[in-house]
C-alpha positions as CSV (number, residue, x, y, z in Angstrom):
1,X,203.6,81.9,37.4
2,X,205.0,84.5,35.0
3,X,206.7,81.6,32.7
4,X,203.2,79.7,32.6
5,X,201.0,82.8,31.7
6,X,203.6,83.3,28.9
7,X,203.5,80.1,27.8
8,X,199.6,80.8,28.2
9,X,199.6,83.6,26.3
10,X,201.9,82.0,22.9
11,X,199.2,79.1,23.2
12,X,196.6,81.9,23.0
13,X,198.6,83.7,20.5
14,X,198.5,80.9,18.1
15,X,194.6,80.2,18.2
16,X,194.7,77.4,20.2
17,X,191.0,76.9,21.3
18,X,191.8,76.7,24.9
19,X,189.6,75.7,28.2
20,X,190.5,77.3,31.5
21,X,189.5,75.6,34.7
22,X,188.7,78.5,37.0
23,X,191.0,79.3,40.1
24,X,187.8,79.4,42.6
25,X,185.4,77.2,43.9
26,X,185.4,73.7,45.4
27,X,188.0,70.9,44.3
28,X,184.6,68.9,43.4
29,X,183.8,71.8,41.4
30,X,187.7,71.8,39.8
31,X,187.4,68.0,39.1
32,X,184.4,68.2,37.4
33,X,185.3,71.3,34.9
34,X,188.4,68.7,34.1
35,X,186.2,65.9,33.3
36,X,183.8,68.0,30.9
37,X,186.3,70.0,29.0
38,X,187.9,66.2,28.5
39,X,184.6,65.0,27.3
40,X,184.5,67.9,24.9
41,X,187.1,67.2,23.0
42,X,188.8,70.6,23.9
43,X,192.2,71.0,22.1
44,X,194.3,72.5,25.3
45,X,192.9,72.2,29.3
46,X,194.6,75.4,31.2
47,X,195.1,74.3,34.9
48,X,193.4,71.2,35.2
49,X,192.7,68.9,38.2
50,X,192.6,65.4,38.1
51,X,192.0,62.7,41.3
52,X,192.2,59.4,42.1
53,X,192.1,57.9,45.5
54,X,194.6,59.3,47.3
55,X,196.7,61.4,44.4
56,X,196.1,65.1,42.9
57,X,197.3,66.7,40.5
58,X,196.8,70.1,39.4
59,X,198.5,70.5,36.0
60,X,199.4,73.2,33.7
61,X,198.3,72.1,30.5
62,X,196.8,69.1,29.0
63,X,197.1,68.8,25.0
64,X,194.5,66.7,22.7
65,X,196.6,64.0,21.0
66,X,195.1,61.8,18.5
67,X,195.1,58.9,20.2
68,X,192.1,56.6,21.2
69,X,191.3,56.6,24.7
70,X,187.6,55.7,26.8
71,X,187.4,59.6,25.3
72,X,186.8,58.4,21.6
73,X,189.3,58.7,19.3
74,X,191.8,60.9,21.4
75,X,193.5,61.6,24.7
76,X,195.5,63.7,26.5
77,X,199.2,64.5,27.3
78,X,200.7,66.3,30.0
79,X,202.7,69.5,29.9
80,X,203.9,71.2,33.0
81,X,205.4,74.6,32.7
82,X,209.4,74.5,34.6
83,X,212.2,77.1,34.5
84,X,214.6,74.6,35.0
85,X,216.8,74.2,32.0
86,X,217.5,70.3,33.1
87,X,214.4,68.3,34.0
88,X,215.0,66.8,37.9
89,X,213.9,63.4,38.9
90,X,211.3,65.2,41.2
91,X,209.9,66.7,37.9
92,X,209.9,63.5,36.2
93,X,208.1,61.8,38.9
94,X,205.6,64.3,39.1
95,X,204.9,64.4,35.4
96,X,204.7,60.8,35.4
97,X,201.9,60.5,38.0
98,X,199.5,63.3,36.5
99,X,199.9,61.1,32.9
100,X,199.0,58.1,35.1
101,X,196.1,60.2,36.4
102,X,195.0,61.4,33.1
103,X,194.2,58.1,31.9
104,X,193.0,56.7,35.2
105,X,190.2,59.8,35.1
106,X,188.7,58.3,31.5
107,X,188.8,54.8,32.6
108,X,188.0,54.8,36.0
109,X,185.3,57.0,36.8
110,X,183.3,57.0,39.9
């Protein structure tokens, strides 16, 4: 936690216009604060949660790319915050399924 709220705090640092999704309240409630800080455009999403069917993820950061998407004109990337100096296939993995999720949250709404 102390690496991310670093990271956190360069991001913040540097006038990055950053959206935080809040600790508390209901996973609905945690989903939802994803989706509209998506729909707005905002540049960097702090602790975001995205679902689909049976898969979660709760991820560090998401970054506005300029790419089009169901969004508009942009999307998202993932960025999770390790201490490990060599990724690990775990890490890979996991990164892997919140991009899938990511996407599958603009196109696939319910």
């Amino acid at each position: 936690m102390e690496h991310e709220q670093a990271y956190l705090a360069l991001l913040q640092k540097a006038g990055r216009q950053i959206i935080e999704i809040p600790g508390s309240g209901s996973l609905t409630a945690h989903i939802e604060a994803t989706r509209q800080a998506m729909d707005s455009g905002a540049e960097v999403i702090y602790q975001a949660v995205l679902l689909k069917n049976a898969w979660i993820g709760y991820v560090d950061f998401l970054f506005r790319v300029e790419t089009p998407s169901d969004l508009g004109e942009y999307s998202y990337e993932v960025l999770d915050t390790k201490l490990s100096k060599t990724p690990t296939a775990k890490h890979v993995l996991q990164l892997c399924v919140y991009s899938d999720l990511s996407s599958l949250s603009l196109s696939h709404r319910d």
